[in-house]
C-alpha positions as CSV (number, residue, x, y, z in Angstrom):
1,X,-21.5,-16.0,12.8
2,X,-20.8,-18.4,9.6
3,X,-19.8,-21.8,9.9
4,X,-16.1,-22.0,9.8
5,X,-14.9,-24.4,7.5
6,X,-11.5,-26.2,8.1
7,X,-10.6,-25.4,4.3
8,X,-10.3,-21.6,4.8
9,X,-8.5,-22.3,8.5
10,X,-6.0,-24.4,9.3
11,X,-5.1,-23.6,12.5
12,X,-7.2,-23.2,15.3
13,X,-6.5,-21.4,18.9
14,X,-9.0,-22.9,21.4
15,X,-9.0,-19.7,24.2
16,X,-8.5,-16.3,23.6
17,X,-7.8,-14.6,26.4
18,X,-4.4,-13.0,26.7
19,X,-2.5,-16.1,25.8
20,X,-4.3,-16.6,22.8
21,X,-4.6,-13.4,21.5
22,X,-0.9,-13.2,21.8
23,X,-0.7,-16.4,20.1
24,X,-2.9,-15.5,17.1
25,X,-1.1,-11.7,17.0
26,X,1.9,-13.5,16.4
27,X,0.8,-16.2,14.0
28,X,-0.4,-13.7,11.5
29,X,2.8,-11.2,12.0
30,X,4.8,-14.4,11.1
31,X,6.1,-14.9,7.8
32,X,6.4,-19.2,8.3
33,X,3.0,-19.0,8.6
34,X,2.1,-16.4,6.2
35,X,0.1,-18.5,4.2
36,X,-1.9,-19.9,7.1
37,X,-5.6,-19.2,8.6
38,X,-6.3,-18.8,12.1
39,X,-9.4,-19.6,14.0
40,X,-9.7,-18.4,17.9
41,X,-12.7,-20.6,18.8
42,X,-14.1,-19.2,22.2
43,X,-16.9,-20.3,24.6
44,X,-19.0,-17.1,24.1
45,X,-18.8,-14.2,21.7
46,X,-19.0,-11.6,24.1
47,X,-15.2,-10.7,24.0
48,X,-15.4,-11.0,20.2
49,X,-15.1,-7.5,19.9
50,X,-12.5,-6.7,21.7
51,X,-10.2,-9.5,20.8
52,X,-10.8,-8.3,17.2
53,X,-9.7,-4.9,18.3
54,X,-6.3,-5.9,19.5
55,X,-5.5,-8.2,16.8
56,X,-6.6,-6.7,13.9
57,X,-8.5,-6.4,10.5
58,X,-6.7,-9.7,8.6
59,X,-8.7,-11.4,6.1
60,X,-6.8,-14.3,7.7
61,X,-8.1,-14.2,10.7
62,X,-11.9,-15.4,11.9
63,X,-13.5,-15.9,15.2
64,X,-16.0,-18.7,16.2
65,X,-17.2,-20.1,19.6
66,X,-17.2,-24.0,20.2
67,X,-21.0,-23.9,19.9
68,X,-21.0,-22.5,16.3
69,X,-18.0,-24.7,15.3
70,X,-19.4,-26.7,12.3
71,X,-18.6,-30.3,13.4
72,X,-17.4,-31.3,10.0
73,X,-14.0,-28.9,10.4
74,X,-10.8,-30.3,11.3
75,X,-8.2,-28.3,11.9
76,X,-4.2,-28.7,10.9
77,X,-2.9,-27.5,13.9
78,X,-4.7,-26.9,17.3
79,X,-3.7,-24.9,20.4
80,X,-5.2,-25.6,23.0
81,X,-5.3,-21.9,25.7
82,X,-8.0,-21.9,27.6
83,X,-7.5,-22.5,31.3
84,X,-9.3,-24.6,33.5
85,X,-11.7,-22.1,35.3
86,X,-14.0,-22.2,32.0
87,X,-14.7,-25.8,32.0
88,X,-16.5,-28.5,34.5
89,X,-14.8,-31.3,33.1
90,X,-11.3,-29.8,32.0
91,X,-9.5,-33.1,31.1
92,X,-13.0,-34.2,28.7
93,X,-12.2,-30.6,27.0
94,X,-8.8,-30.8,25.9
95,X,-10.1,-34.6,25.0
96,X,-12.7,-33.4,22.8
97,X,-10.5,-31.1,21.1
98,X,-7.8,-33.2,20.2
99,X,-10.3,-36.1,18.8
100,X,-13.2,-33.2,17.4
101,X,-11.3,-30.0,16.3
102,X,-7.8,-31.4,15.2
103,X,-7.3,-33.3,12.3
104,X,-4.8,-35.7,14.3
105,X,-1.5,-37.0,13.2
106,X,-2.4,-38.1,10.3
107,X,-3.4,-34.3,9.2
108,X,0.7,-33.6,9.3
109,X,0.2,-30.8,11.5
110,X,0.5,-30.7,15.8
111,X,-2.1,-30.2,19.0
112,X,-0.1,-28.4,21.4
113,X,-1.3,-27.9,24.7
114,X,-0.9,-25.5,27.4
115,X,-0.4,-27.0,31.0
116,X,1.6,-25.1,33.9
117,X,4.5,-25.8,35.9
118,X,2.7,-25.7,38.9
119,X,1.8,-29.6,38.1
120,X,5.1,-30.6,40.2
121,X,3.3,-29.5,42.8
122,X,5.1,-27.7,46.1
123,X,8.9,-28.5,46.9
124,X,11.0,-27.9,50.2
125,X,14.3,-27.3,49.1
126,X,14.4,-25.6,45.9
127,X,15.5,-28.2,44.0
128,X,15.8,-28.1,40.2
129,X,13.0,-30.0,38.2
130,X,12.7,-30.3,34.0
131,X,10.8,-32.3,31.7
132,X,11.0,-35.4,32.9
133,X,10.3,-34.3,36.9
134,X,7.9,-36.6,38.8
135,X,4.3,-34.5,39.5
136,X,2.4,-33.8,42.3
137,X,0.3,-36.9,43.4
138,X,-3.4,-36.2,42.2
139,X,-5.3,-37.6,45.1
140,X,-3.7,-35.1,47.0
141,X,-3.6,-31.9,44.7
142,X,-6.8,-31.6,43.1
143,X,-5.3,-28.3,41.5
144,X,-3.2,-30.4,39.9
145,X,-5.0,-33.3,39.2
146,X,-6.8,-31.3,36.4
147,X,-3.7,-30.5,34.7
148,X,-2.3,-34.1,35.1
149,X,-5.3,-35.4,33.8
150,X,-5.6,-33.3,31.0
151,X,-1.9,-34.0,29.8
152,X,-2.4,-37.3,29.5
153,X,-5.9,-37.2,27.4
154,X,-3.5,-34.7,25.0
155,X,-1.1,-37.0,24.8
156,X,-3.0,-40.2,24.0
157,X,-3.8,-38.2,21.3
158,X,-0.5,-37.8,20.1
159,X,-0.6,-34.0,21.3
160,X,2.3,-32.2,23.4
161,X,1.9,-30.3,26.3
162,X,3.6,-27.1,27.5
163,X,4.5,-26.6,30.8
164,X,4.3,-22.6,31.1
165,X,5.9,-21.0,34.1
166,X,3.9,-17.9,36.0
167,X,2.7,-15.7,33.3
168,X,3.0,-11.5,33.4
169,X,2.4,-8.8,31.9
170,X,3.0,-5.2,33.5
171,X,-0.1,-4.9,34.8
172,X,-1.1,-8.6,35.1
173,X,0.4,-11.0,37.5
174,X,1.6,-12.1,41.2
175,X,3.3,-8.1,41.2
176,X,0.1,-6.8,40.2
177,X,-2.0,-8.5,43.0
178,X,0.9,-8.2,45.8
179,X,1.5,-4.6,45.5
180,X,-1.9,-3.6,45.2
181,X,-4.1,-5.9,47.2
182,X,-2.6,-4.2,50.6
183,X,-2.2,-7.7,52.3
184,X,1.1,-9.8,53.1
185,X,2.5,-11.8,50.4
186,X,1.1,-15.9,51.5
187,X,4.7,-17.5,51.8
188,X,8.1,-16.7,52.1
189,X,9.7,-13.7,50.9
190,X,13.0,-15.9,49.4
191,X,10.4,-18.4,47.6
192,X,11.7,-19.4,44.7
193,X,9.3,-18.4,41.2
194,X,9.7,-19.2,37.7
195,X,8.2,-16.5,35.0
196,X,7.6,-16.2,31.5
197,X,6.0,-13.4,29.6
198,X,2.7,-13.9,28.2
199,X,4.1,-13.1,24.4
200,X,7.1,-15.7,25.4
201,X,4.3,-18.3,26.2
202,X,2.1,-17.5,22.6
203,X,5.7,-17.2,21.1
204,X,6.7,-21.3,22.6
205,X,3.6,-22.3,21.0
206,X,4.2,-21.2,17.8
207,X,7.8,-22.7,18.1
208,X,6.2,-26.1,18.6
209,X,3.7,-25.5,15.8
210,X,6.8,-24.8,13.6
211,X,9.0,-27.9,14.2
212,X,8.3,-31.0,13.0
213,X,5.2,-32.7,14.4
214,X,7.6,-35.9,14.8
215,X,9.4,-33.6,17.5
216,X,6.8,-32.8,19.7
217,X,4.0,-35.5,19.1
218,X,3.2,-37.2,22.3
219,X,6.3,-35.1,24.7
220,X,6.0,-32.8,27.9
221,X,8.4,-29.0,27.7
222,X,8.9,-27.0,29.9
223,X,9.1,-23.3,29.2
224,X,10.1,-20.7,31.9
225,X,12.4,-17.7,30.8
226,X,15.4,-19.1,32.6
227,X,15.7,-16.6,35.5
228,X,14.3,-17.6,38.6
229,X,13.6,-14.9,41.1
230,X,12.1,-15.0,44.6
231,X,8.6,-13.2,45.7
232,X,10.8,-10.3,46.9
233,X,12.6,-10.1,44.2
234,X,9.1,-10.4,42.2
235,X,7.9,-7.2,44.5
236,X,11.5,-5.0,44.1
237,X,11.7,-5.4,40.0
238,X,8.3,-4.6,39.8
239,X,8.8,-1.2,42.1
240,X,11.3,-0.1,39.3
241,X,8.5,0.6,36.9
242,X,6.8,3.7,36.9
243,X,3.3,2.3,37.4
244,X,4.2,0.9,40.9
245,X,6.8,4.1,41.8
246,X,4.1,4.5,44.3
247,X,3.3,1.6,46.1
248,X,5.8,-0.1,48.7
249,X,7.1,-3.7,49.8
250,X,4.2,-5.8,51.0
251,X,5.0,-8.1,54.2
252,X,5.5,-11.7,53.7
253,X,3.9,-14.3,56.2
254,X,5.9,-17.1,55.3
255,X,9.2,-18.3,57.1
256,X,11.9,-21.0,56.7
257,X,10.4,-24.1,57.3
258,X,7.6,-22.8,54.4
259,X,8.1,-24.7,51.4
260,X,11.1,-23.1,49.1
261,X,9.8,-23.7,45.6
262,X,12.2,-25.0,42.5
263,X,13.9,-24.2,40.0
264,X,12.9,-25.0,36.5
265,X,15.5,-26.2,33.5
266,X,13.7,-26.0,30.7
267,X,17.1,-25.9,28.2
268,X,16.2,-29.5,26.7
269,X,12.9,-27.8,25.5
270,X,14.6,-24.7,24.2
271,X,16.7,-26.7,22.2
272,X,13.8,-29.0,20.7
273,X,11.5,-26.0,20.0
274,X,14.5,-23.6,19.0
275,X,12.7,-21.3,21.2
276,X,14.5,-18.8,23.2
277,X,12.4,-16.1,25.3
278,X,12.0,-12.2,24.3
279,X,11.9,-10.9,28.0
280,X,15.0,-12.9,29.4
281,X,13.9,-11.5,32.7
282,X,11.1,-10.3,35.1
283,X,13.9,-8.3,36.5
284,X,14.6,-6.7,32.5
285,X,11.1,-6.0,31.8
286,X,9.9,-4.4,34.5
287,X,13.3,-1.9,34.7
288,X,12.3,-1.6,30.6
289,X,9.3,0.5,31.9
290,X,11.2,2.7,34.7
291,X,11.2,6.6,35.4
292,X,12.5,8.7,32.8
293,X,12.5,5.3,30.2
């Protein structure tokens, strides 16, 4: 692969997986960025291929892995999409992004990171959380510690961070595992869940890549499609599609005094990122793909 240099690409998309593929699908398809380049930098090239494949022959558009990176190119804007299963030190990788691969504050363009939801950790009572929610306490949620950590290295850096809520696609997701996996669902079938569609989460990133760095440098937002559902609810709008028609409602082994989940209000971030989600609800999408539709 040639070197990439940060003249011909000025924004990079750190993680390609489904999230980023979205995100760089999107990017080109966009006409506020139609005069930009996009880099997806992975760890290895084997997916290469196939990433190509989905989005596309665009002079525009390169591929790289973090190994083959020349270490002179700085990048406008970064996002940050790779999750934390790829990396030992997940916190040092976000680091080293924001200080090696962006070109900082100073470049005029943003780093935008994406964290999860799950950072607030577990909650009894379904209470409501947003932006500005306390997080779980790292010493006791190493899960989370990662994520907590790796915030605040992106933020030191003057990047934001992106709370995304429980990502789906049709076939990818809690639905997908529950209804096929032939086991009871762990927790309690009212549980409260937040979703978001993986092309909502690519299309919040782009949002905060299009406002003005000045509006997202150094926050937290929280993005969630607004509709909260519950683990049966997650199981019942998923059996309205066609491709589950044939499987039926798993059992669920929590009960009431299992913890109830929260809610997540993530309108102060809509507003800021003038975002607003495609799939308004897990409930929509999957009845989008029923019987006869």
């Amino acid at each position: 692969f040639a070197l990439v240099s940060s003249m011909s690409s000025d924004i990079a998309v750190v993680g390609c997986g489904v999230l980023g593929t979205s995100l760089c699908q999107q990017l080109l398809a966009s006409p506020e960025f139609s005069g930009r380049s996009i880099t997806g930098i992975t760890k290895t090239n084997n997916r290469h291929e196939s990433i190509s494949e989905k989005v596309g022959n665009n002079e525009r558009f390169s591929l790289t892995t973090a190994d083959e990176l020349d270490t002179n190119s700085k990048f406008k804007d970064v996002v940050f999409c790779a999750p934390p299963s790829g990396f030992e030190d997940y916190p040092a990788a976000v680091e080293d992004a924001a200080t090696n691969i962006w070109a900082g504050p100073s470049g005029g363009g943003s780093f935008v990171f994406t964290s999860s939801g799950g950072i607030y950790g577990s909650s009894q009572d379904g209470e409501t959380v947003n932006e500005d929610s306390p997080t779980a306490d790292p010493e006791t949620n190493p899960r989370s510690a990662k994520l907590i950590n790796a915030e605040k290295a992106c933020i030191k850096e003057g990047g934001c961070c992106l709370r995304l809520a429980g990502l789906y696609l049709l076939e990818r997701g809690a639905h997908n595992y529950w209804l096929n996996s032939g086991k009871d669902v762990v927790g309690r079938p009212d549980g409260i869940i937040n979703l978001l569609h993986y092309d909502d989460a690519a299309s919040s990133c782009m949002a905060a890549l299009n406002v003005e760095p000045s509006v997202v440098s150094g926050k937290t937002f929280l993005i969630s499609d607004g509709n909260p559902t519950t683990r049966k609810g997650i199981c019942e709008s998923a059996l309205k599609a066609k491709m589950y028609v044939d499987k039926t409602m798993p059992g669920f082994s929590g009960g009431d005094s299992d913890p109830l989940g929260k809610i997540y209000d993530g309108s102060v971030s809509n507003a800021a990122l003038k975002w607003a989600p495609k799939y308004a609800s897990f409930d929509e999408f999957m009845s989008s793909f029923a019987r006869g539709k």
